[in-house]
N, C-alpha and C positions, 0 to 999 in steps of 0.2 A: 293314714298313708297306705296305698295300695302296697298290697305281700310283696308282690314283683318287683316296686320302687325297692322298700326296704331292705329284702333281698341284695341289689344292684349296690346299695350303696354301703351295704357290710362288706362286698368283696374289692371294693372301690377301695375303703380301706386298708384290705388286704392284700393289695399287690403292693403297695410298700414295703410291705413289712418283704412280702415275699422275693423283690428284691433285692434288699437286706442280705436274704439268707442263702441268694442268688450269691453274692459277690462273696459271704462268709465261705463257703463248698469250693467258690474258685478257688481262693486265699489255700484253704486247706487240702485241696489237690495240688495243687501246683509247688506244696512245703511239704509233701508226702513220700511215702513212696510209691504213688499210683502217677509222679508227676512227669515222665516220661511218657506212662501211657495216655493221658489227659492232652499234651501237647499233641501225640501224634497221632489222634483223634481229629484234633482240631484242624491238624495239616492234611488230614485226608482229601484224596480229590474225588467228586466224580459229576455228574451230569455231562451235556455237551459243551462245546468250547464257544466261548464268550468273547466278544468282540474286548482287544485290550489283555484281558484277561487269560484266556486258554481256557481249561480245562479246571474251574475255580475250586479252591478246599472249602470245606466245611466253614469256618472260619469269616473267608470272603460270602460265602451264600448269608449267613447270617448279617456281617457286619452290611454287603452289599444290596445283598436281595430281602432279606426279610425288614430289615430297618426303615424300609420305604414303604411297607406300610407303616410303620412307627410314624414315620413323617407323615403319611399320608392322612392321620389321626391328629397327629398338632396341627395339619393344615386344618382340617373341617373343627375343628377344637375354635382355633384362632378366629377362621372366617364367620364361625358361629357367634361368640364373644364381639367381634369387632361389629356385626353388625345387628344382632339382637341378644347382644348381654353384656355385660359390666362395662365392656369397649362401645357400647355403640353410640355415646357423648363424645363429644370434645371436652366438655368437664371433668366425666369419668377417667378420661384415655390417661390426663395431664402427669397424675402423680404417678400411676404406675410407668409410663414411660420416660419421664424425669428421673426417678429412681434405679427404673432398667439399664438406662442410655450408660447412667454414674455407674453403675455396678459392674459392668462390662467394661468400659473407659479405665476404671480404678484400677481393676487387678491386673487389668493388659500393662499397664504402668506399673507397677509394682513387679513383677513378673521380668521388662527390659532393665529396669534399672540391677534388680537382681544378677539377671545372667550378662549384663554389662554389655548387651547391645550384640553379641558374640553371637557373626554369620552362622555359626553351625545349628543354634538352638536359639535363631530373632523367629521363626516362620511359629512357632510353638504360642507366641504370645495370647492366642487367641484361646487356649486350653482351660486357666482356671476364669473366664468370663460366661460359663454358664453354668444356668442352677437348673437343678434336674427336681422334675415337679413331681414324681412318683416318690422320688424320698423323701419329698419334704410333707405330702401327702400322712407318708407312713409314719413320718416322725408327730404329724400332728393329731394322726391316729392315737399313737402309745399316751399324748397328753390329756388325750380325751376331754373330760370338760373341765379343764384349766385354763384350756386357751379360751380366748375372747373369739367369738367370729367375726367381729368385721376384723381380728388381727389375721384370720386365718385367711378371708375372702381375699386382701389387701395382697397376702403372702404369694395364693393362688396366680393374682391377676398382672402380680410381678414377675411372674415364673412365666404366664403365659408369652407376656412382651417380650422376656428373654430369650424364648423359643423362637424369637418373630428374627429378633437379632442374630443368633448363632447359625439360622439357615441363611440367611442374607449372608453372614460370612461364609459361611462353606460355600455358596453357589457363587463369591464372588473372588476371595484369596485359595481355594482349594481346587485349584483345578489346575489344567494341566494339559498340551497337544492338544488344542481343540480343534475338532473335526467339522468341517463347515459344513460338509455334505451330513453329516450326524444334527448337529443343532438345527439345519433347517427341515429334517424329518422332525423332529422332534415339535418346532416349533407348528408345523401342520398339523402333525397329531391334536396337539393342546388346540389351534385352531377348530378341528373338526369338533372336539368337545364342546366347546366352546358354542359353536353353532347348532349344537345339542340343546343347551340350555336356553340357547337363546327362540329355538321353536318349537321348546314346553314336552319335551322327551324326558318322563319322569323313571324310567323302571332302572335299574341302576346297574344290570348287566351289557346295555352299552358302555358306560363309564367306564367298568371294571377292565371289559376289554381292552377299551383302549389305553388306559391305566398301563397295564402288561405293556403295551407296545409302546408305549411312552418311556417306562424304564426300559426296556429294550434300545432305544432311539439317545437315552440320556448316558446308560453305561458307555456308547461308544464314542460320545460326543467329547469326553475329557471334563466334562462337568459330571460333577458326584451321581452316579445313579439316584438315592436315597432322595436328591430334589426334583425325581418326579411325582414324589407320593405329595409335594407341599402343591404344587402346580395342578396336580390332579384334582386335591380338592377347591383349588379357588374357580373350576369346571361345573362342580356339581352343584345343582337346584340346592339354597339356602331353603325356599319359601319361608320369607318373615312373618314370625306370628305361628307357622301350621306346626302343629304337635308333630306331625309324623310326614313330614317334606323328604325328600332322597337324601340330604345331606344327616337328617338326624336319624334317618333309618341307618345309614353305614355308619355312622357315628358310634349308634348303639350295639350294630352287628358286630364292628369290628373290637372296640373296646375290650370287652375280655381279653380276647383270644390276643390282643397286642400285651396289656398290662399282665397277664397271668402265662404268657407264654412268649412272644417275640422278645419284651424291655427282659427280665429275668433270663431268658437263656444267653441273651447278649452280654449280660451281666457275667453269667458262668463262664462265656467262651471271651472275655475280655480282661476282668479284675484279675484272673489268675496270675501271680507274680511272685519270683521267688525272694521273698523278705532278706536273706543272708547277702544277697546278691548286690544289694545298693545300701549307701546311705543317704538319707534326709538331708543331708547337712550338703552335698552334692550340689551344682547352680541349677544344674536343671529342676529336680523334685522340689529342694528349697524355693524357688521363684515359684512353680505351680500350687504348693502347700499355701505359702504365704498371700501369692493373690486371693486363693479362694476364702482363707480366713480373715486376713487382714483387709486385703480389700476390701471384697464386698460389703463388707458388714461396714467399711468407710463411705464405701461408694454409695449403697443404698442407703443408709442411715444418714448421712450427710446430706445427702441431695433430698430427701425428706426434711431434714430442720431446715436446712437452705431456702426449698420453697415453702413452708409454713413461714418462714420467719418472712422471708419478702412478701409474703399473700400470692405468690404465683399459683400455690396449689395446696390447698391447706390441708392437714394431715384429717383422716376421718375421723366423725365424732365418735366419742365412747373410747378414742385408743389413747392410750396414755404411752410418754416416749420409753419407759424399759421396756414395755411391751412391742413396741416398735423397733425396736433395739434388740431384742431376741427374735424377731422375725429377721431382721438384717443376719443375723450370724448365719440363719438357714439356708438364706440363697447362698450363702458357702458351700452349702453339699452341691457338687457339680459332676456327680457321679456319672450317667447316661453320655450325657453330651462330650460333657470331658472328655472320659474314655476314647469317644468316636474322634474328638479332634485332633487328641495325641496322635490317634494312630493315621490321619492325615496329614498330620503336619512334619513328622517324620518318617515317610513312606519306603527309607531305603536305610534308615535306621534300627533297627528291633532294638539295640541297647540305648536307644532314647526314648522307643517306644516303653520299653519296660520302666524306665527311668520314669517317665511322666505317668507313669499310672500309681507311679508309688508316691510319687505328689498330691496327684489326684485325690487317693485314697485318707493319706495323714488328712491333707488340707480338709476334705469334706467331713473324716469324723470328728475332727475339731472342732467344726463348724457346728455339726450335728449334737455332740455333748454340747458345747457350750449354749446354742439355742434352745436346746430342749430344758436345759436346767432354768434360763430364767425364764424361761416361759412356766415350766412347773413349779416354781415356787412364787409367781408373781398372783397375789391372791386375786379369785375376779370380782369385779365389780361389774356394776348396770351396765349394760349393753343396750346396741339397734333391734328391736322387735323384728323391724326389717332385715337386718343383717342373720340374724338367728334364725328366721325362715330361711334363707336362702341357701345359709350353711351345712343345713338340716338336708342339702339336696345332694349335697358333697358330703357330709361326715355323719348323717342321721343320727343314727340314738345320740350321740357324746350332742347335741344340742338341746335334747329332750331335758338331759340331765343340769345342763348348762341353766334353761330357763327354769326349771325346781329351784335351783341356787338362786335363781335370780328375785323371783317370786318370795321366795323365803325372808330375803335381803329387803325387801320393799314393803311387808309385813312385819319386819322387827323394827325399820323405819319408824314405819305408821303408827307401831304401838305403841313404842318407845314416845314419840310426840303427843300422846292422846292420852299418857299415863300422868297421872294425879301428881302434883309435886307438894314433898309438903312445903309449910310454909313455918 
């Protein structure tokens, strides 16, 4: 494997974790006593004045303007997958979006039943229905080679479909005064892109540009800024098959500098929440906590035996159901996404936004202990050769070490059967 690959995929790892350690600093500002000055950091204003907006704080730039390219990463993520990787079957697509569809369904229901249907806190529903793939990444980093890869790929290509889902809900319950004369700029812009790709304009500084002016044209529309970055990419040159097409050269530019700096600082200027301040037991945090651990791991895990058991979509070889069943608990961490829907879903609340972040937070490290554990003590057995390459592109060394284990196991097999019995 070329340095550079390797390289890429040790720090691939490493924004999980980072993260992680993103949301821990918030936690600890905001219960300190720097937490005054941490908020009013956050509340600072400055650049020019923004259509809707005015004169935006720090706070909005991040959540509003930086997170679009976040999005604009799961889009060319997504469109890459759906059309030359794990997605690009109708065989393939079936379980992960069977799975997806239940996992999102489940805890939105779980979630109404909890807060008892109650106008004030029904718009939230849509809070613990997503898993955030940066920490599920880094949680499957720490297990190294414990996990199975196809449980890790399966894990991935759930999270990706989730992605697919939570922008469909934001760009379609999250909005708000829509501005005709706004969405029809907008929708020319994506037009003119579009007629880009369509007569073979590869260099990726027309994109970018118009990208800018696309979220420009979306902040004022009353549909979420953040859904031009998913639109921008389903614009850009896939080239199926070419190593280095405009959609995987951004892909690859932007990557870092999204995972190691946009997801982590959003993390800092979002998770900060003063723990004294709420309790769990509360309708609102209880209904978000509860979907994202009980659910999901109902929704997704369920809707897995459900379709193995009818043959609709039968669960991959080499996985065995605890192993499946610790990956369900993880699409519980719904850290990123969460965050970002709390704080749309209650936009003139800050005591609900707080509220749901402190749900967020219980629910996903819940999720996150208890996935991590049986996944770490589920011992491994034989794996996909194929799966274990592929993993190896995502999680590098921890597969290297995976196939030693594995190789060892099929050598004590071997020997074990070849060995003399007495008689």
């Amino acid at each position: 494997m070329a340095a550079g690959a390797h390289d890429l995929q040790k720090l691939e790892k490493l924004a999980g974790l980072l993260l992680m350690a993103a949301a821990g600093a918030a936690l600890l500002l905001a219960n300190s006593p720097l937490a005054h000055d941490y908020h009013a950091i956050l509340e600072t204003k400055f650049g020019p004045a923004m259509p809707r907006f005015g004169i935006m704080s720090v706070h909005y730039w991040i959540a509003d303007g930086l997170m679009a390219v976040f999005f604009l990463l799961v889009g060319l993520e997504v469109k890459r997958e759906w059309y030359d990787g794990r997605l690009s079957t109708p065989a393939e697509r079936r379980l992960p979006i069977i799975a997806a569809v239940a996992g999102m369904a489940v805890p939105a229901l779980i979630y109404l039943l909890i807060v008892g249907f109650d106008p004030a806190l029904v718009s939230g529903w849509a809070i613990p229905s997503a898993t955030d793939i940066a920490f599920a990444i880094g949680i499957l980093a720490l297990l190294g080679d414990r996990a199975n890869p196809t449980i890790k790929l399966l894990l991935v290509t759930i999270a990706i479909v989730d992605d697919i889902g939570a922008v469909v809900i934001i760009a379609l319950v999250y909005t708000s005064n829509l501005d005709g004369l706004a969405i029809a700029s907008a929708l020319g812009i994506l037009a003119v892109m579009g007629a880009m790709n369509m007569f073979g304009v590869r260099r990726l500084w027309p994109y970018l540009i118009a990208f800018a002016f696309l979220w420009y044209a979306m902040l004022a529309s009353g549909v979420h800024a953040t859904i031009a970055g998913v639109l921008a990419a389903l614009a850009i040159p896939l080239g199926r098959g070419e190593p280095h097409s405009p959609l995987k050269r951004l892909e690859h530019g932007i990557h870092p500098w999204v995972m190691f700096g946009i997801v982590p600082l959003f993390g800092l200027a979002s998770a900060g929440v003063e723990l004294g301040g709420f309790r769990i037991f509360e309708p609102l945090p209880l209904a978000i906590a509860a979907g994202l651990f009980i659910g999901k791991q109902a929704g997704v895990f369920g809707a897995i035996w459900l379709a193995d058991r009818t043959g609709l979509a039968p669960r991959p070889p080499y996985a065995r159901w605890l192993e499946l069943y610790g990956a369900s608990l993880l699409c519980g961490v719904g850290f990123t996404m969460s965050l970002f829907i709390g704080a749309l879903a209650f936009p003139t609340s800050p005591e609900a936004v707080e509220a749901a972040k402190i749900g967020t937070l219980a629910g996903s490290l819940f999720s996150a202990l208890a996935g991590w554990a049986i996944l770490r003590f589920t011992r491994p057995i034989l794996f996909s050769e194929e799966d274990a390459a592929e993993a190896r592109e995502i999680f590098g060394d921890d597969q290297y070490e995976m196939e030693r284990h594995r190789r060892e196991n099929v050598a004590a097999r071997i020997g074990a059967a070849n060995r003399p019995r007495n008689r």
